[in-house]
N, C-alpha and C positions, 0 to 999 in steps of 0.2 A: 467355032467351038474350040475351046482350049484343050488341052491334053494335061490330064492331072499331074500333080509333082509327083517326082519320082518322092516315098515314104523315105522321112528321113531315118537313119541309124537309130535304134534306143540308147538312151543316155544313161549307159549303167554307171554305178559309183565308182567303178574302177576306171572306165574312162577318164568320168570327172576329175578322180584324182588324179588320174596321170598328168592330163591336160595342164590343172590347177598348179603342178609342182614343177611342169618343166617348162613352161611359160616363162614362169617369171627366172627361171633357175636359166635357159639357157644362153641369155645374154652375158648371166655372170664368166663365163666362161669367156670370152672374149675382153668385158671390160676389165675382172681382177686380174688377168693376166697381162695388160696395158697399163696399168695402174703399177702395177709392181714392177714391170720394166721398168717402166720413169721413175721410181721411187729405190728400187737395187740394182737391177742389171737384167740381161740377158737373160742369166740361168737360176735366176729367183723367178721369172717371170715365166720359164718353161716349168720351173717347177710347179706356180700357182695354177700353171694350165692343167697341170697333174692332177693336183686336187684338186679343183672343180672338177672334173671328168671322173675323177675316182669317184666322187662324193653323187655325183650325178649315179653313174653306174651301181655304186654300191645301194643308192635310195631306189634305183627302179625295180633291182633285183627282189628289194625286199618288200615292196609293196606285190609283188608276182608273188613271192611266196607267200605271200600272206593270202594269196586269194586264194591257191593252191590247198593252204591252209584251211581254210574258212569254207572248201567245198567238200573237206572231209568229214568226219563225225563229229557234232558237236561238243560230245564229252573229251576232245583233247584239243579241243582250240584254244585254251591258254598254254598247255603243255607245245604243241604247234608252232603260236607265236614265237612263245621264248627261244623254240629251236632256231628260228630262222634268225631272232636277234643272235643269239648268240652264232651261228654260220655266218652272220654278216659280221661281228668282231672278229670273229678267227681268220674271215678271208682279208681282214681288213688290216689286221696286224701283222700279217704274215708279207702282204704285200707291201707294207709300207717298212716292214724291217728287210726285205730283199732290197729294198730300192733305195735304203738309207746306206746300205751295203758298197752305192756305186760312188763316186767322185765326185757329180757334175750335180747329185740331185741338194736342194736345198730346202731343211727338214721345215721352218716356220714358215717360208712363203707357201708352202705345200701344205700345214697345219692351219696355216689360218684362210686359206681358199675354200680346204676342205670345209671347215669352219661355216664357212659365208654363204657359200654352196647348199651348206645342208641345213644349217638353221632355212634356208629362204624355201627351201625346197619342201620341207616340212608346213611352212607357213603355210604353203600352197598348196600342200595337201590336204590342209583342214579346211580353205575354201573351198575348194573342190570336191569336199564331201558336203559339206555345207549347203552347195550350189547344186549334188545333188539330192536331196533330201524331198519326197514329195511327201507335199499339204495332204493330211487328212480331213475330213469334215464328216464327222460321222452325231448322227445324233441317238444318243445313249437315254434309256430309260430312266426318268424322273429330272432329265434336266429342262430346266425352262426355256422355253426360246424365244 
């Protein structure tokens, strides 16, 4: 006699997306920053490390608030979202004008990681929601079958 599987986890949509967007996002991290050493230097390359990581960070934050969002009352979840869009520009300009502030940081290898990072990271969250989407089959009065 076998012993049942242990019940897998539910696959809620926020997982998915998580999953969906840091999959494919966390290599970048590693490759655009090897890419860019061989391509400018040293401290272009620490910088792209930058922004992938910022751009990762900043995208997980706001997918969290967003959920944070979307368990409040549903008359202010467009009001909601935008807050969170707009807490993720403020945190995002505020940190990237401290660090433009320093000597060592280099502002386009940083701009275009961030870039790269966060378009793929985005991709990946529409699959991810995509991926979790479950099939209805429902059958509705007067349709034929």
């Amino acid at each position: 006699m076998s012993a049942a599987a242990p019940p897998r986890p539910a696959r809620t949509p926020l997982r998915s997306m998580l999953v969906g967007g840091l999959v494919p996002t966390l290599p970048l991290v590693v490759v655009v920053p090897l890419l860019t050493w061989a391509a400018a230097g040293e401290w272009a390359a620490v910088s792209a490390l930058l922004g992938a990581v910022l751009s990762i960070v900043v995208f997980v934050l706001g997918v969290v608030g967003i959920r944070g969002v979307l368990a409040g009352p549903t008359a202010s979840t467009m009001a909601g979202a935008f807050s969170v869009f707009v807490l993720q520009m403020v945190v995002l300009a505020a940190v990237i004008w401290s660090l433009a502030q320093t000597t060592w940081l280099e502002v386009v290898p940083l701009a275009i990681a961030f870039l790269i990072a966060g378009l793929v990271f985005q991709a990946g969250l529409v699959v991810g929601f995509l991926r979790a989407r479950a099939e209805l089959d429902v059958d509705l009065p007067g349709d034929p079958r």
